[in-house]
C-alpha positions in Angstrom: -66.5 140.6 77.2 -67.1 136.9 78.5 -64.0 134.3 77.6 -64.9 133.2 74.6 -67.3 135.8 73.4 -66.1 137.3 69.8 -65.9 141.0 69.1 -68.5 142.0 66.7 -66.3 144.8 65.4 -63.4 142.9 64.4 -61.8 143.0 60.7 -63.4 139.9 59.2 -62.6 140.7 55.6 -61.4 143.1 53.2 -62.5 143.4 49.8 -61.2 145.7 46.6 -62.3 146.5 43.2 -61.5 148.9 40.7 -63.9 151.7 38.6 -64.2 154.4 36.7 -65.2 157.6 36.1 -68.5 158.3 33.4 -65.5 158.9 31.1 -63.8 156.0 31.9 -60.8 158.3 32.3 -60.3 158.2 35.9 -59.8 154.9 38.1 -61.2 154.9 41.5 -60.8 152.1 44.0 -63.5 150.9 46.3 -62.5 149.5 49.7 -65.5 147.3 51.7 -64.1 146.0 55.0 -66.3 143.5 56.7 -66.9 142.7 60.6 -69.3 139.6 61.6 -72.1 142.4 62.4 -71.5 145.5 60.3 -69.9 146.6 56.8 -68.0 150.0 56.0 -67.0 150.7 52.4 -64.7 154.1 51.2 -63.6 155.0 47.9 -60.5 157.4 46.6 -59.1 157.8 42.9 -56.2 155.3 42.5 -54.0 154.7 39.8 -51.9 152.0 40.6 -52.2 148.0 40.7 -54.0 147.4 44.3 -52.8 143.3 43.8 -49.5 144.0 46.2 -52.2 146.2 48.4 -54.7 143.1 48.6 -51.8 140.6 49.6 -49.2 142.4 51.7 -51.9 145.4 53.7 -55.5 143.8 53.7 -53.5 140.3 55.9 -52.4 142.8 58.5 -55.6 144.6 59.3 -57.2 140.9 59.6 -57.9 140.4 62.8 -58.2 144.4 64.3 -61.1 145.7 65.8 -62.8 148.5 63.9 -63.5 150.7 67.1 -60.3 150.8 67.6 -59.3 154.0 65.2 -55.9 154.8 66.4 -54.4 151.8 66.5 -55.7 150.5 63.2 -55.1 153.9 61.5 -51.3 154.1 63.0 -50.5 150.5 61.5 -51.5 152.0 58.1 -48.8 154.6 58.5 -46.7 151.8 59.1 -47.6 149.0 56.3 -48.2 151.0 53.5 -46.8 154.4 51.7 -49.8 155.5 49.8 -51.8 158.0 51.9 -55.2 157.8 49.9 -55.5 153.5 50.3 -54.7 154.5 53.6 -57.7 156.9 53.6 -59.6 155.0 52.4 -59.2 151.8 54.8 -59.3 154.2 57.8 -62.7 155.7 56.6 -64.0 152.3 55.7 -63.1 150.8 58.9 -64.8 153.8 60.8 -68.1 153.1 58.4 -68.3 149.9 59.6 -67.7 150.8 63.5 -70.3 153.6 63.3 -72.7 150.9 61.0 -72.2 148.9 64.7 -73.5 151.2 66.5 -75.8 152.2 64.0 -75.1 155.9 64.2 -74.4 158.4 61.2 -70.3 158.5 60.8 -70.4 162.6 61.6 -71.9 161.4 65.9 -69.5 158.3 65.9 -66.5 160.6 65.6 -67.5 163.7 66.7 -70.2 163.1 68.9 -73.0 165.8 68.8 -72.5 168.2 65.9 -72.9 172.0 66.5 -70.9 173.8 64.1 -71.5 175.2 60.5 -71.9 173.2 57.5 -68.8 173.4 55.2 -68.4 175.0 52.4 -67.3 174.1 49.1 -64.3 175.1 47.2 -64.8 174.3 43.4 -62.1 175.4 41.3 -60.8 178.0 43.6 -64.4 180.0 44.4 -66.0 179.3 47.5 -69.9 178.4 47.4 -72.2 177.3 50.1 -74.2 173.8 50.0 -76.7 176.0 48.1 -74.2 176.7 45.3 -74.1 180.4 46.3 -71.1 181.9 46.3 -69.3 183.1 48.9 -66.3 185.2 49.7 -63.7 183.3 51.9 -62.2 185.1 54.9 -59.1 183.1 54.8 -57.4 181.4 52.0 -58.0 177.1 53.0 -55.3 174.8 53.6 -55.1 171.6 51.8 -55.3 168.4 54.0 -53.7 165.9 52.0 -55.8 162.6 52.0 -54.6 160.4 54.9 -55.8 158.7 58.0 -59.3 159.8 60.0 -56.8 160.2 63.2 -54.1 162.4 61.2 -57.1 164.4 60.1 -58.3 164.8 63.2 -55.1 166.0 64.3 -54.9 168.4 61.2 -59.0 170.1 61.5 -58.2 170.2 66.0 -55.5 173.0 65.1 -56.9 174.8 62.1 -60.5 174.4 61.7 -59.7 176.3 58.4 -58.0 173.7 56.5 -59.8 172.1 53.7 -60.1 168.1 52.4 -60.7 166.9 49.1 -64.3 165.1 48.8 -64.2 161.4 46.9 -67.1 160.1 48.8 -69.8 161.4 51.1 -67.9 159.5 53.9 -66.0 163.4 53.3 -68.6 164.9 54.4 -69.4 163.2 57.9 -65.6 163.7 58.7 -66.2 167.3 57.9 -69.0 167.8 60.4 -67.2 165.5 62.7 -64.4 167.7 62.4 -65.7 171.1 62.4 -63.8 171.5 59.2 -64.9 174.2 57.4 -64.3 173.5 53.7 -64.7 170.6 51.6 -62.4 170.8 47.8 -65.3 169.3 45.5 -64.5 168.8 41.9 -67.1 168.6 39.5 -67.0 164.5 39.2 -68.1 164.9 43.0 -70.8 167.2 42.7 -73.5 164.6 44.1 -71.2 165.0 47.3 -73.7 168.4 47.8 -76.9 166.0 47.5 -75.4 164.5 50.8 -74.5 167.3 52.6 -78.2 168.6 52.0 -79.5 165.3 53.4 -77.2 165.6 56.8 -78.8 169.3 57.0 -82.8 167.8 56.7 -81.3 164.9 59.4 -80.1 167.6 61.7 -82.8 169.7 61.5 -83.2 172.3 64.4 -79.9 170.4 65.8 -78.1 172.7 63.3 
């Protein structure tokens, strides 16, 4: 980079907003983070006030490059106690790094993908992306929502863990990660229309 020359991928802006569920039960919180070239946005259900989140966190990622993963997703750990905002700024950030580079999220982390498809785990039974059930050989793991690195960390030694779906983000870090289950609930359902789309966009890569 010349002296002078601006990242493209640093944190320009950070953006919240709260919505809800068809019910209007649920509240979910949607996290865009902005870089002068490229946008990434994540969402997680969220039940507290994010107005301490937007004026104490959001300052401190200001400023960090979006490439950078680690770093970023370690100063989460550091600045903030509630693992799903933290989820969702570390996926949002990696959106907007892999918008950069203008790859799907599933190659900017994980490079070419050559496992299985995941399955789904609704309510306990186990089905595949074409909603036909399956019987599990081992019993999944929860991975608690949390950073894309801590994930990472989580899926490298147990490729049987499993990870709650909120967005279809979930499903890129699930091909990324060779994890092999995704925990949909039924508010998530549409989470399958992406994973069918990833399967057509891989095609005989699968």
């Amino acid at each position: 980079m010349k002296k002078g020359e601006e990242r493209l991928t640093v944190i320009e802006d950070i953006r919240a907003r709260t919505v809800y569920n068809s019910n209007k039960e649920k509240s979910i919180i949607e996290i865009d983070i902005y870089t002068s070239s490229s946008f990434g946005r994540a969402s997680v259900p969220f039940e507290e006030d994010i107005s301490e989140i937007e004026e104490v966190v959001f300052p401190e990622l200001a400023g960090l490059d979006a490439i950078e993963q680690k770093s970023l997703d370690e100063l989460l750990c550091e600045i903030t106690p509630y693992n799903k905002i933290r989820f969702a700024l570390s996926l949002a950030s990696a959106k907007a790094a892999s918008s950069f580079y203008s790859l799907p999220l599933f190659r900017y982390l994980g490079g070419l993908y050559e496992g299985q498809m995941p399955l789904l785990d609704i309510r306990g039974k186990i089905f595949d992306i074409d909603l036909k059930e399956q019987k599990a050989n081992q019993k999944p793991k929860l991975i608690e929502l949390d950073t894309i690195s801590q994930i990472y960390a989580n899926s490298k030694e147990d490729k049987n863990c499993i990870i709650s779906a909120v967005d279809e983000g979930v499903c890129h870090l699930a091909l990324a990660f060779n994890i092999r289950y995704l925990d949909v609930m039924e508010e998530n359902i549409p989470i399958i229309n992406e994973l069918i789309r990833i399967k057509e966009y891989l095609g005989e890569e699968i």
